[in-house]
C-alpha positions as CSV (number, residue, x, y, z in Angstrom):
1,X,8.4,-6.0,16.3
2,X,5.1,-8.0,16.0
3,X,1.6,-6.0,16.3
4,X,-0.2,-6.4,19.4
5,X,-3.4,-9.3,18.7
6,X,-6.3,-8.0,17.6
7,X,-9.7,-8.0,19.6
8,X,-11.3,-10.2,17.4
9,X,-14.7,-9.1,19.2
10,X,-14.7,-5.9,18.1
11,X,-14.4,-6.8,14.5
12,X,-17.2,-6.6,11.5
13,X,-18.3,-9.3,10.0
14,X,-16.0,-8.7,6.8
15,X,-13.4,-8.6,8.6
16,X,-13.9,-11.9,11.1
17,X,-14.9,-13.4,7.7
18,X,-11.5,-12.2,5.6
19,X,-9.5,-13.8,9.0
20,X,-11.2,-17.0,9.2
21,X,-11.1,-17.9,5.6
22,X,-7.3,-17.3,4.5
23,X,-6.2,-18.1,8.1
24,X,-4.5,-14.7,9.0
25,X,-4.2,-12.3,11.9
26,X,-4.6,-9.4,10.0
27,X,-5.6,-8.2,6.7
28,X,-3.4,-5.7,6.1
29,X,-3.7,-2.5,3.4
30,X,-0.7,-1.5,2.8
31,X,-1.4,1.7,0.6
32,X,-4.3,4.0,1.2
33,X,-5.0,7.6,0.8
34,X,-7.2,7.8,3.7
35,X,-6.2,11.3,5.5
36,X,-8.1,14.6,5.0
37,X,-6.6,17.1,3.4
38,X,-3.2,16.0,2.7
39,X,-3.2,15.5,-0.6
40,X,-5.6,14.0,-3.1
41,X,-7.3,11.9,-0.8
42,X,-10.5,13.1,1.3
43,X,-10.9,16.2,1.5
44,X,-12.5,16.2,5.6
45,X,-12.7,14.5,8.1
46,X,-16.3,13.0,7.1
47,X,-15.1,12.0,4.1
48,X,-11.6,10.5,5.7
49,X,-14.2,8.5,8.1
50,X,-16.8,7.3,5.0
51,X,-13.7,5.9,3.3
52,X,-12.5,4.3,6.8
53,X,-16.0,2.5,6.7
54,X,-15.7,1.4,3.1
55,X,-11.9,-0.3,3.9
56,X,-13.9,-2.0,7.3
57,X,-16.5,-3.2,4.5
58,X,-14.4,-4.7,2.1
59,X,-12.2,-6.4,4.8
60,X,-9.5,-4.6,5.5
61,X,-8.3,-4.4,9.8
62,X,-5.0,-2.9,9.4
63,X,-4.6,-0.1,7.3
64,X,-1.2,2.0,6.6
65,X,-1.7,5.8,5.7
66,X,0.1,7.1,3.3
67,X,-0.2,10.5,2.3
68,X,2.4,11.5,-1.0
69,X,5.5,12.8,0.3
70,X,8.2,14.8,-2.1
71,X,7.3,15.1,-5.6
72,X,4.2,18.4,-6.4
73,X,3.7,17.6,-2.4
74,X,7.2,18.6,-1.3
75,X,7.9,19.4,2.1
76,X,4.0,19.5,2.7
77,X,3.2,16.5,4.2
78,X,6.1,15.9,7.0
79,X,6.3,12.7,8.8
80,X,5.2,14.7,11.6
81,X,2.2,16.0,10.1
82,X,1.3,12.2,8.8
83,X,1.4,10.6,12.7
84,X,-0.5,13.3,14.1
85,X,-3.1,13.5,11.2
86,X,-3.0,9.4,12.1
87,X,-3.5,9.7,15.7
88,X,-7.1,12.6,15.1
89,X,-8.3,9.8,12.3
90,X,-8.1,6.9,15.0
91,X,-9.5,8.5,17.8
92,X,-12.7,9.4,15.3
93,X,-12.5,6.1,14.4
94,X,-13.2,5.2,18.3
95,X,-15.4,7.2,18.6
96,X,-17.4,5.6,15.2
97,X,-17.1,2.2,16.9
98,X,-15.2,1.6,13.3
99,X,-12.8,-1.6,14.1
100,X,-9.6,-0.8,11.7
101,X,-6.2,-0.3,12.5
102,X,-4.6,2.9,11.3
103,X,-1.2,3.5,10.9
104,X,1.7,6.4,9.3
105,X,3.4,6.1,6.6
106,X,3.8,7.7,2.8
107,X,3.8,7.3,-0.6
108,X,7.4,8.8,-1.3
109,X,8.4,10.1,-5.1
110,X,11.1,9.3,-6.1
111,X,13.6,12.4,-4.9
112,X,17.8,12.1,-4.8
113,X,17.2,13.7,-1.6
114,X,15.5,11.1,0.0
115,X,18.3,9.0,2.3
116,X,19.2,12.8,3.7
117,X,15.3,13.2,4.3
118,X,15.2,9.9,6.1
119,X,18.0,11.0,8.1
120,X,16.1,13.8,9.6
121,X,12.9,12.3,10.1
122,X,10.6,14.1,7.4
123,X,10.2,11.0,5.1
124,X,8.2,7.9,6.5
125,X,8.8,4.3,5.9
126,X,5.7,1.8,6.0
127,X,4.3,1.4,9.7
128,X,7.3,3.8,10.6
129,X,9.0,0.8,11.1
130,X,11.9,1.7,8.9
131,X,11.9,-1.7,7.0
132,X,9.9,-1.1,3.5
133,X,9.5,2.2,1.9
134,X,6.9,3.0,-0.8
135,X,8.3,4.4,-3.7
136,X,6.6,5.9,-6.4
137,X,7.5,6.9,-9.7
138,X,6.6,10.0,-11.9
139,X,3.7,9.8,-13.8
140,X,4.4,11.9,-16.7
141,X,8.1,10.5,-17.2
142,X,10.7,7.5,-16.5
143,X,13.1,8.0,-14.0
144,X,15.0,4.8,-13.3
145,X,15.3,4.5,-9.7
146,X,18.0,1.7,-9.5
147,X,20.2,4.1,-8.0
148,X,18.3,4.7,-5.0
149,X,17.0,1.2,-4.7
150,X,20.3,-0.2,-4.1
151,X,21.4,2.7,-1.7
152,X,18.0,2.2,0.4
153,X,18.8,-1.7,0.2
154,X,22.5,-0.8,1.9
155,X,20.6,0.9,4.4
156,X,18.6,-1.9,5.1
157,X,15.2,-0.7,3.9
158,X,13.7,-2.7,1.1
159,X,12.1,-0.1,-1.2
160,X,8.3,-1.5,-2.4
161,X,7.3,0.0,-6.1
162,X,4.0,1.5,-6.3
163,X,1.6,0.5,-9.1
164,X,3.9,0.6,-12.3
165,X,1.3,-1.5,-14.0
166,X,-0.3,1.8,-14.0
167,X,2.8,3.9,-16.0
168,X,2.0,4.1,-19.6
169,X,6.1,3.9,-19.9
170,X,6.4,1.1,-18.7
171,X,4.5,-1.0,-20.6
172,X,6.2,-4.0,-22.2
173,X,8.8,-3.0,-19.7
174,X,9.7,-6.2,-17.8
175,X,12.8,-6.2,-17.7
176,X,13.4,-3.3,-15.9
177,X,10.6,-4.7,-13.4
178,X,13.1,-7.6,-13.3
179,X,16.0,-6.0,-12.8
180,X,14.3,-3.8,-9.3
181,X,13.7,-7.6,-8.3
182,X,17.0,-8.9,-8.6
183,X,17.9,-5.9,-6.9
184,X,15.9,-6.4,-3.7
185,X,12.7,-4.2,-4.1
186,X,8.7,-5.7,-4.1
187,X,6.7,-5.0,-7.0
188,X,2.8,-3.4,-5.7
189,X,0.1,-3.7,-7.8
190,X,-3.3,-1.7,-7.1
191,X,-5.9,-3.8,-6.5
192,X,-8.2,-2.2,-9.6
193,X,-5.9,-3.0,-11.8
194,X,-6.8,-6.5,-11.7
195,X,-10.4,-6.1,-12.1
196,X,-9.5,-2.8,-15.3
197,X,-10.3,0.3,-12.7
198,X,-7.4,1.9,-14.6
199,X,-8.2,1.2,-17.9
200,X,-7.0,-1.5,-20.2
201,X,-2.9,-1.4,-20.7
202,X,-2.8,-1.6,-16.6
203,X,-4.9,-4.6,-16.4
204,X,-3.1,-6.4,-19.1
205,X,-0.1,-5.8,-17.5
206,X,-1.3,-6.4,-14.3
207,X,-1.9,-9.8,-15.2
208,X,1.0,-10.1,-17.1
209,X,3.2,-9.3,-14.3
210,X,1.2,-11.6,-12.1
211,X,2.1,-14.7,-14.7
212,X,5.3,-13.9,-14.9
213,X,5.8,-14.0,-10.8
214,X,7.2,-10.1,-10.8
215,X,4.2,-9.1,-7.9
216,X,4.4,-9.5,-4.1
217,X,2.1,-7.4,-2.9
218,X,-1.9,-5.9,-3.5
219,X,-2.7,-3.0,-2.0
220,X,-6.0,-0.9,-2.6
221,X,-4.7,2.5,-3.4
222,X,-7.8,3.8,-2.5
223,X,-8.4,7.7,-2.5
224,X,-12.0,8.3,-1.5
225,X,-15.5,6.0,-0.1
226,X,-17.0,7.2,-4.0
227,X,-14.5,7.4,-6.8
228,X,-11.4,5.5,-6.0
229,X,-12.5,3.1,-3.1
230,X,-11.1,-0.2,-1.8
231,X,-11.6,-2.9,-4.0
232,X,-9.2,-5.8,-2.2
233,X,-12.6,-8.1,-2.0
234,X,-13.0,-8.3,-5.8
235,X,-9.6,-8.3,-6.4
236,X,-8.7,-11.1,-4.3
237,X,-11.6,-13.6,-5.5
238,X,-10.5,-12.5,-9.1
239,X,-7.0,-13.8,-8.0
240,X,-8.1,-16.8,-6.4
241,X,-10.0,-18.0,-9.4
242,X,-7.6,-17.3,-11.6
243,X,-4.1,-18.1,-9.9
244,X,-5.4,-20.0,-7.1
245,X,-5.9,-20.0,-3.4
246,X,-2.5,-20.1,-2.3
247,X,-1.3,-17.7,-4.4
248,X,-3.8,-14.7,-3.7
249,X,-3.5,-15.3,0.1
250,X,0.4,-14.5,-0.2
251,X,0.2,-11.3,-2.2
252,X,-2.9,-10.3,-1.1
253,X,-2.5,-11.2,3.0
254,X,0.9,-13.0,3.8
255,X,3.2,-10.3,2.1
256,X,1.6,-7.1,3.3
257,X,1.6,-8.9,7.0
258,X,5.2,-9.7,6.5
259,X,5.5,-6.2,5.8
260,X,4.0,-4.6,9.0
261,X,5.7,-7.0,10.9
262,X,9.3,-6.0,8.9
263,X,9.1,-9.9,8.0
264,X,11.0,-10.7,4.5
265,X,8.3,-10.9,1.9
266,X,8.2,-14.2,-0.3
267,X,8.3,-12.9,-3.9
């Protein structure tokens, strides 16, 4: 099912600005950690709404929640939880006069639990349109998720992988990255990497995996309006200069739309 239009009125600037250039509806974040108190994100409500303004700043209209789920934050964060924490962040939001979109969803571990968890509700997919599912990896060790890829494909939700430009593991890894494609999942990549927010292995092989056509999606990751903030502007001029026009407006603003929407995403 399609979002309901925008009021382009009520828009920043940035934001009319992002629209009118790449010819979109909606500039859509797929990733943020933008809810207070969940998990490493903001820690209040203050902070929740000073990183809400950043995102309106750098462009973004449509941002998608998503707290961790399962790994260190097992059974904390319940899909539950997420909407309602959603629903308090958009009605400050209101009240701020701040123009962006907010939405549930959750950056899930990887868990062999996770298809029963979907089953009964306590695990969200993106938008909570059960269509694309953020799935992160460990940090501290390699778990190969083909497994679960191809049973979350079977049920008919295309599993997106979080950042692995940014696991020290899998660097000079591509072939797994390959295989996940063949196999039906999107490859994410954190904005920062791009521009080296993560240090230099990630932005090599950010851009390495950009060359070699493995990413379909940018999304900003972001965590807080200080440390680890939005940074889709400077990513996406860094990608139009260096990939070109068409190519940054697809991974940065056609794919993630395509994702809201539960559209197939052009990888």
């Amino acid at each position: 099912m399609k979002a309901e239009p925008l009021i382009y009125e009520t828009l920043g600037l940035p934001q009319r600005k992002r629209l009118e250039r790449f010819g979109v509806s909606r500039c859509v974040d797929i990733h943020c950690h933008c809810l207070p108190g969940l998990d490493d994100g903001p820690r209040t409500r203050e902070e929740a709404i000073s990183l809400c303004r950043k995102i309106v700043e750098d462009g973004v209209t449509t941002t998608i929640a998503t707290p961790h789920q399962l790994g260190r934050y097992c059974r904390a964060n319940s899909a539950a939880k997420v909407r309602q924490a959603v629903g308090e962040i958009a009605a400050e939001l209101a009240k701020e006069n701040l123009a962006l979109e907010l939405l549930p969803g959750a950056d899930v571990r990887v868990d062999e639990r996770l298809l029963e968890l979907l089953d009964s509700d306590e695990i969200l997919t993106l938008a909570d349109r059960g269509k694309y599912l953020l799935l992160e990896l460990p940090h501290e060790l390699f778990v190969n998720p083909q497994h679960l890829l191809t049973k979350l494909i079977h049920r008919g939700i295309r599993p997106i992988m979080t950042h692995p430009e940014r696991h020290p593991y899998l660097q000079g890894s591509l072939e797994i990255l390959k295989q996940w494609v063949r196999q039906g999942a999107v490859i994410q990549i954190t904005a920062g990497s791009f521009l080296g927010d993560f240090g230099r292995l990630a932005y090599e092989m950010a851009w390495e995996m950009t060359r070699c056509g493995l990413v379909g999606l940018v999304a900003t990751d972001a965590h807080d309006h200080q440390r680890r903030v939005p940074r889709l502007s400077a990513a996406l001029g860094m990608l139009c200069a260096e990939m070109g026009f068409e190519f940054a407006r697809r991974i940065c603003l056609v794919n993630p739309l395509a994702a809201l929407d539960g559209d197939d995403i052009d990888q």
